[in-house]
MIGUDREN-792506 format. One record per residue (C-alpha): residue in one letter; z, y, x. Coordinates in steps of 0.05 Angstrom, whole numbers, plus 5000, padded with zeros to 4 digits. Layout:
N
A,Z,Y,X .
...
This chain:
385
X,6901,7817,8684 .
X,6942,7851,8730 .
X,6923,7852,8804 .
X,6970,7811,8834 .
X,6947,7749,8794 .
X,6877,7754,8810 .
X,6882,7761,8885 .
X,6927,7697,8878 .
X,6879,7660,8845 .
X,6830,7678,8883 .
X,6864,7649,8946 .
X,6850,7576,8932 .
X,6794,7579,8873 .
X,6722,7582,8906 .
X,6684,7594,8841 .
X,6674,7651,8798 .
X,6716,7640,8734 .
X,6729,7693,8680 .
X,6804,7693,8653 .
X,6824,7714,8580 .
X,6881,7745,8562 .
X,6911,7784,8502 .
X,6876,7848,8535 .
X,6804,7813,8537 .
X,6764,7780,8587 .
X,6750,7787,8653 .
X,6703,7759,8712 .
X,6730,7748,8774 .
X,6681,7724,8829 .
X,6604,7747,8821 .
X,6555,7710,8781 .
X,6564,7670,8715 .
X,6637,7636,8704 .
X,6647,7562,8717 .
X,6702,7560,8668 .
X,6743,7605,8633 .
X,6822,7601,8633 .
X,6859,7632,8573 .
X,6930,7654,8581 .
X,6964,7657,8515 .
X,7033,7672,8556 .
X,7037,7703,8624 .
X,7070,7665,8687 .
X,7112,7704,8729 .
X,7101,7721,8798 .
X,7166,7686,8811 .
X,7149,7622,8783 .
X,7079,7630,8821 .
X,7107,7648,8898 .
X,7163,7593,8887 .
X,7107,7543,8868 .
X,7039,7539,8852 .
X,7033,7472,8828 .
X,7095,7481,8783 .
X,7080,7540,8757 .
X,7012,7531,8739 .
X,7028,7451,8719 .
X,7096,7476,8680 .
X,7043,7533,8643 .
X,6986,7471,8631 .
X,7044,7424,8598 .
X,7068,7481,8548 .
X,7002,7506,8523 .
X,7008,7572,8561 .
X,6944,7554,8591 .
X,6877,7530,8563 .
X,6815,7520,8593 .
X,6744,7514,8568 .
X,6713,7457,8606 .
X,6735,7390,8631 .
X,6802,7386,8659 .
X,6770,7343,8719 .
X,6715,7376,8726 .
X,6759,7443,8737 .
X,6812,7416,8777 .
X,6756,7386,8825 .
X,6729,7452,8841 .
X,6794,7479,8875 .
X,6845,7416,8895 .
X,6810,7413,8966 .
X,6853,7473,8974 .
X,6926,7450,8956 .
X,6941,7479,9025 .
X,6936,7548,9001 .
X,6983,7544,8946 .
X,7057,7570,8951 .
X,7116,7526,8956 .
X,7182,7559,8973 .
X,7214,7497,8993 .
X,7283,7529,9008 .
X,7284,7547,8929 .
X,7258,7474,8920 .
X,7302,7441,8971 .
X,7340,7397,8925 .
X,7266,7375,8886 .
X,7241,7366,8939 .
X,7286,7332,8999 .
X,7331,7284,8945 .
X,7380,7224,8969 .
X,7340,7161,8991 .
X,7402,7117,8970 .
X,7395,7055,8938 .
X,7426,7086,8876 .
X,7379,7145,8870 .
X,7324,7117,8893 .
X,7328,7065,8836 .
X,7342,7115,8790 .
X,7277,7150,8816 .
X,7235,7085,8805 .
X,7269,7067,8733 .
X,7252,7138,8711 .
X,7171,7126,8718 .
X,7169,7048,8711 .
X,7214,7040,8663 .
X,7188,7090,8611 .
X,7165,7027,8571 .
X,7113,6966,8576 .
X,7080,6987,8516 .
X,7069,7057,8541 .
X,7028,7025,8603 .
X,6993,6979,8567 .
X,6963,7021,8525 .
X,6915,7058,8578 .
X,6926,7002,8640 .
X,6871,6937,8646 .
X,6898,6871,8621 .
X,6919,6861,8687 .
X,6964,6912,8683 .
X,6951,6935,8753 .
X,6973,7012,8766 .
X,6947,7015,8829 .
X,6874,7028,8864 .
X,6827,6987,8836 .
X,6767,6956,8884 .
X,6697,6972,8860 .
X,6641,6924,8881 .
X,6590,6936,8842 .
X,6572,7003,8802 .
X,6582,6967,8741 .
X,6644,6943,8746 .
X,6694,6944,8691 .
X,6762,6970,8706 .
X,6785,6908,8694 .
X,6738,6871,8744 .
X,6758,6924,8796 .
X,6831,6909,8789 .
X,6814,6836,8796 .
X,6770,6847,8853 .
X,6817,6886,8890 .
X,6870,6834,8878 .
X,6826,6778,8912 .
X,6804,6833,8966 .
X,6884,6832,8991 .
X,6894,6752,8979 .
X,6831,6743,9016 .
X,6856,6789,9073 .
X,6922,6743,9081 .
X,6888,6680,9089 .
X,6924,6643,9040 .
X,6929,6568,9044 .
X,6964,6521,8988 .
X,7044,6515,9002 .
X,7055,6581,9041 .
X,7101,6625,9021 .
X,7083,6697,8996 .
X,7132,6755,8991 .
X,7110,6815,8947 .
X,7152,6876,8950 .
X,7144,6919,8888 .
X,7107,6872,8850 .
X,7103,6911,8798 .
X,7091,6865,8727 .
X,7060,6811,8770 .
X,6990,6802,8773 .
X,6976,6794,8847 .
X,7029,6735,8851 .
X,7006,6704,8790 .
X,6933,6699,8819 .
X,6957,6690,8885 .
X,6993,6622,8857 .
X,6930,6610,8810 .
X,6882,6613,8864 .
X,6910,6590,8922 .
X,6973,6542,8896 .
X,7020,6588,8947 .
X,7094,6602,8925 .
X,7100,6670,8907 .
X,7171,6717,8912 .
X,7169,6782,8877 .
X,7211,6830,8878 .
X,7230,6900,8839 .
X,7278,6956,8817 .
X,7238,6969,8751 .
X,7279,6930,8691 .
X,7217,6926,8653 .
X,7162,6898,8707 .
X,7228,6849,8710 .
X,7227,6827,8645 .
X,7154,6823,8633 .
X,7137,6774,8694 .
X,7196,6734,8682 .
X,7171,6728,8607 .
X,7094,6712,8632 .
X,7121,6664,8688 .
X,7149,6622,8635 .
X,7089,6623,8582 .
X,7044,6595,8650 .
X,7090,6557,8663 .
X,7089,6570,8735 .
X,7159,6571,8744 .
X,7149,6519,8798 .
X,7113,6566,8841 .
X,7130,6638,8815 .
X,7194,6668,8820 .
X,7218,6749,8801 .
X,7285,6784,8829 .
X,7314,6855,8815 .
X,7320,6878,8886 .
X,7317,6929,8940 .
X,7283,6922,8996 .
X,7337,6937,9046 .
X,7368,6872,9024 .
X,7319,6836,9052 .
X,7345,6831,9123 .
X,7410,6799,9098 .
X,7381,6752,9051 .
X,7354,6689,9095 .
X,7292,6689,9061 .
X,7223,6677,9107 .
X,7150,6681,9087 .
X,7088,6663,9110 .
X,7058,6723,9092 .
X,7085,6791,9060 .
X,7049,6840,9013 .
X,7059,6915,8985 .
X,7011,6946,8940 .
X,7027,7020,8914 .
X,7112,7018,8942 .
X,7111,7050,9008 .
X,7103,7118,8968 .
X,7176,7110,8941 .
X,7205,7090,9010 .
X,7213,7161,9029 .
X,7206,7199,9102 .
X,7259,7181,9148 .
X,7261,7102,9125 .
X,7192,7076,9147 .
X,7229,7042,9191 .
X,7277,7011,9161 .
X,7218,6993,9108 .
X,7190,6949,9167 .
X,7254,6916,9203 .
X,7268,6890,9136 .
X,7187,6858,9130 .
X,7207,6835,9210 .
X,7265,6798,9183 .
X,7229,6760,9140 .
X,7155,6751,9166 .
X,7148,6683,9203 .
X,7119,6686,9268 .
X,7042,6696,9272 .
X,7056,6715,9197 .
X,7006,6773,9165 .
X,7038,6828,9126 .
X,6985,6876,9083 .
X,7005,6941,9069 .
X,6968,6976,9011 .
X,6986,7049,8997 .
X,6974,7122,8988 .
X,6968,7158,9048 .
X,6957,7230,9072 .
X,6919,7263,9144 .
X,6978,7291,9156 .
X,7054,7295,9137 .
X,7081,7326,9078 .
X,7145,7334,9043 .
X,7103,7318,8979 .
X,7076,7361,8906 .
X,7136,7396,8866 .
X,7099,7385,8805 .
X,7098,7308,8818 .
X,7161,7307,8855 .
X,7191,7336,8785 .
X,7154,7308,8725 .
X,7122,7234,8747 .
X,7146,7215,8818 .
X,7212,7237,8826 .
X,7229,7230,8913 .
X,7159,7191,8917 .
X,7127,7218,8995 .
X,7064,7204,9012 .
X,7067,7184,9090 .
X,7009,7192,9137 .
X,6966,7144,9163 .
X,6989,7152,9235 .
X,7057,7151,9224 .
X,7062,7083,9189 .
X,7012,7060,9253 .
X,7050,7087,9309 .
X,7120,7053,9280 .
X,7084,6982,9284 .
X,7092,6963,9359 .
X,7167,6975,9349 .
X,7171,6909,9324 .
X,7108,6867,9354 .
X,7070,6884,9300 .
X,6990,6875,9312 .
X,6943,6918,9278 .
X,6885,6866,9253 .
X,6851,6916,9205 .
X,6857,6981,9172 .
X,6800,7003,9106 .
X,6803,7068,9065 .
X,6792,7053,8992 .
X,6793,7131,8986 .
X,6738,7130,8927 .
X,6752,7071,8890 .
X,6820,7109,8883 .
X,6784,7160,8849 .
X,6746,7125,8799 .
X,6804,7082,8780 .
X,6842,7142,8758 .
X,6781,7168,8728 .
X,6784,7105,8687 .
X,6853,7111,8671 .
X,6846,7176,8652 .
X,6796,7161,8597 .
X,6838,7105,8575 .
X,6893,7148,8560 .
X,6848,7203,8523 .
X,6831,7141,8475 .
X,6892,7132,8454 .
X,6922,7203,8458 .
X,6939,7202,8387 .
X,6987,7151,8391 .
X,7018,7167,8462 .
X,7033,7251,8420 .
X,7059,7201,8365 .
X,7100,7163,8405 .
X,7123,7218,8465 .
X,7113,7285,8443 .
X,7059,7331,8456 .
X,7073,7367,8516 .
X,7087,7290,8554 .
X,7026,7274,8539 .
X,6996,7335,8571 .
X,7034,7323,8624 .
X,7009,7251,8642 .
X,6944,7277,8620 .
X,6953,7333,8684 .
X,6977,7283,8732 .
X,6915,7226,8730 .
X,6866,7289,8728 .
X,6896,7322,8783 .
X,6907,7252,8825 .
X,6837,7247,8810 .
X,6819,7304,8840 .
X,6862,7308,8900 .
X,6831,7234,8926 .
X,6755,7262,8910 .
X,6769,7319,8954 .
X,6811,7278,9007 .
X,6881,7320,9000 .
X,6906,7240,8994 .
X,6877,7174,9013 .
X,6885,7108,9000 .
X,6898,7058,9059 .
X,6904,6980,9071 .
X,6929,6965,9135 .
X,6933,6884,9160 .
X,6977,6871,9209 .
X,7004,6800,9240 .
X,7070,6790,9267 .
X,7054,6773,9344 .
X,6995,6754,9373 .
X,6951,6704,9317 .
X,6887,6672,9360 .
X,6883,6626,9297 .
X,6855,6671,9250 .
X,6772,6683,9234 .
X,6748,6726,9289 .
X,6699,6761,9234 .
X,6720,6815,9187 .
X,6732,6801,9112 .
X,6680,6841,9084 .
């Protein structure tokens, strides 16, 4: 291995590792090798100094790169140092900073939610929930996690039976449908993904909660226009595809609708600080998706009277949820090569191993913030635990 490559390594991975190449093996670090990584083609320096995510991702998806141990258990050891790795973002500019239109931004959306139903419910909970589950107890099922978390929000809003409850990217519907089940509130979703569309449409009907339940194909600028008004507002896992620069514009829309005294929970990924986002996510899963910081989404809320009630890291349970995905998917691997090729699923493989890795080591959190619109001196004065 030449020695360009291993000093570059060696900037971000803290371990010894041995590499093997068509020339042999070779230790770099002192003492035994966590891992060994095999290169059965050689990445250019190029590819590496414009990006280190894409190039190593890119080399991961083809085959160029294998390693002996756990994927996890290897990306863990060196993700807590993502700000080491190159990213040339004049090269990357148009990956990376992309229009936040409502056309492209749709596009952006349709291209990972709309990949198919079946695809997602092969490796998702019956809930379907793709987003953080909530972890109670240490044996809790995947599927009790997604519930849990579900009730942790609902909980948080202090739903009563009749109020109205707006969910923006409401993905295939679960939080509405037990919001409506539990509670007997009236429950507006809306979405840009066709399929999450068509799916809680379908499973409104077959509850036949069409009384309470209803689904629209929108964008969430058109919400300031529209007349509508809620008692209380949700978003679980769609700030991340609101993009820098409309944060906002994401909240004078919620303002136009939230009722006085109303409560809005915001559920999303977060970051410590702000960044323009991962190339290698930015151009195989999340196309435009930006993770915003905690303190930016704060320090926009007194722009429109917005009261912070309560703000919880779910950090960890983050973590194990895409731990659980992740085995999920390796179950039915077979069929998802069968179905999508090999080097997709190698891809998707990467991305929930290497999301799991970046919330163990805290590059990204996970963040519920509760707000009210106003002063509220009506709600519980104790914390929902």
């Amino acid at each position: 291995m030449n020695s360009f490559m291993k000093d570059y390594l060696k900037k971000f991975i803290p371990v010894t590792f041995a590499v093997k190449t068509s020339d042999g093996v070779e230790t770099i670090g002192d003492g035994k090798p966590e891992f060994t990584v095999t290169f059965n083609k050689e990445i250019s320096k190029k590819d590496l100094l414009t990006s280190t995510s894409l190039a190593l991702g890119e080399a991961y998806i083809h085959g160029d790169i294998e390693l002996d141990r756990d994927l996890y258990e290897v990306l863990d050891m060196f993700t807590g140092n993502m700000d080491k790795f190159t990213t040339d973002k004049s090269a990357l500019k148009k990956l990376i900073f992309t229009s936040m239109s409502k056309k492209n931004q749709k596009q952006e959306v349709s291209s990972h939610y709309d990949i198919g139903n079946d695809f997602y419910k092969l490796w998702l909970d019956e809930t379907m929930s793709y987003s953080c589950g909530y972890f109670k107890n240490p044996d809790d099922t995947l599927y009790q996690a997604q519930i849990n978390k579900v009730d942790h929000i609902l909980d948080k809003l202090y739903l009563e039976k009749g109020m109205t409850l707006l969910d923006i990217g409401c993905g295939w519907g679960f939080l509405l449908t037990r919001a409506a089940e539990r509670f007997g509130v009236k429950g507006y979703g809306i979405t840009l993904s066709q399929e999450q569309y068509d799916k809680f449409n379908e499973d409104i009907q077959k509850k036949g909660l069409q009384d309470l339940l209803e689904v629209h194909l929108m964008d969430y600028r058109d919400l300031d226009k529209s007349g509508l008004s809620f008692d209380r507002v949700v978003s679980v896992g769609m700030l991340e595809h609101v993009g820098r620069g409309n944060y906002d514009l994401f909240l004078k829309n919620i303002n136009a609708v939230l009722k006085p005294k109303g409560l809005m929970l915001l559920h999303y990924i977060s970051a410590l600080e702000e960044h323009e986002g991962d190339p290698f996510i930015k151009k195989y899963i999340f196309p435009g998706g930006v993770i915003p910081s905690l303190r930016e989404i704060v320090d926009l809320l007194p722009n429109y009277k917005f009261y912070t009630l309560d703000i919880e890291s779910l950090r960890r349970h983050y973590n194990r949820t895409l731990l659980c995905w992740r085995d999920n998917f390796n179950k039915v691997k077979d069929t998802v090569i069968e179905t999508k090729g090999e080097e997709f699923t190698r891809m998707w493989e990467l991305y929930l191993t290497a999301c799991a890795a970046t919330f163990h080591n805290g590059v990204i959190d996970l963040h519920q913030i509760l707000f009210s619109k106003g002063v509220n001196n009506d709600l519980p004065m104790t914390r929902i635990v």
